[in-house]
N, C-alpha and C positions, 0 to 999 in steps of 0.2 A: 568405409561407409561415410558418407558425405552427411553435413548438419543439413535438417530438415526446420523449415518453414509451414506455419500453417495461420492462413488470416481466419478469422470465423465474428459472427456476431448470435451474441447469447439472446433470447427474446427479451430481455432489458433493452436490447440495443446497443449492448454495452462489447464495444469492440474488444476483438482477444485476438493475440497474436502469440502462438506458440512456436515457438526452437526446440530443436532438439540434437542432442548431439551424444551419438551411440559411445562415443569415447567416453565420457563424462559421468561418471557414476554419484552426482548427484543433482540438486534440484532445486530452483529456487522459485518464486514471484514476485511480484514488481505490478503497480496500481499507478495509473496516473489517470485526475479527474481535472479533466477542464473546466473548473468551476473555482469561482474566488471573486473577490469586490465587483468584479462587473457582472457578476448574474446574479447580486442583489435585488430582491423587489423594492423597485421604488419607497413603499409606506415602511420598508426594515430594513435602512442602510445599516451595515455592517454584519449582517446575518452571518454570511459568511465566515468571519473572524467569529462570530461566537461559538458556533459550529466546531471551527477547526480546536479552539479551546477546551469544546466538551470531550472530545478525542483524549485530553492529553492532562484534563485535571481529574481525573477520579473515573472509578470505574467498582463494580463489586471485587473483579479480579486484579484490579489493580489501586487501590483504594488513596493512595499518597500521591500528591500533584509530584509527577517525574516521575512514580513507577515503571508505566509504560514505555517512557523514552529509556529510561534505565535495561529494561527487561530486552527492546529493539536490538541497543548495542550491545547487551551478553549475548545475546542469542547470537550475533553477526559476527562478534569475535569468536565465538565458539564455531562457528562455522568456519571462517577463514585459517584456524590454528587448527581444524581438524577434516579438513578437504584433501 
């Protein structure tokens, strides 16, 4: 069976493109947003960058600045040592 392709857009607007491949017994996702220093509003240069900080300093579920990037790469290495 051959890997499958599939384009679609969600009512966000928000382009999705799925693979699939019947050999492949598991599963990933993967995000990419076109957005960063140039779709700042004029009156709030650097929006952006603070945005992407609030991502990655603190969270309820992840509460220590580096949690989250910590918790990323176990889970990836746990993926790749066990695929």
């Amino acid at each position: 069976m051959a890997v499958g392709c599939f384009n679609s857009f969600l009512t966000s607007f928000l382009k999705v493109l799925l693979v699939t491949d019947p050999l492949v017994d598991s599963a990933a996702a993967a995000l990419n947003v076109h957005a960063g220093h140039f779709s700042d509003p004029r009156a709030t240069p650097g929006l952006a960058h603070f945005c992407e900080h609030m991502l990655f300093l603190g969270t309820t579920s992840f509460p220590k600045e580096g949690d989250f990037e910590n918790y990323l790469s176990s889970a990836y290495t746990y993926m790749r040592t066990h695929a």
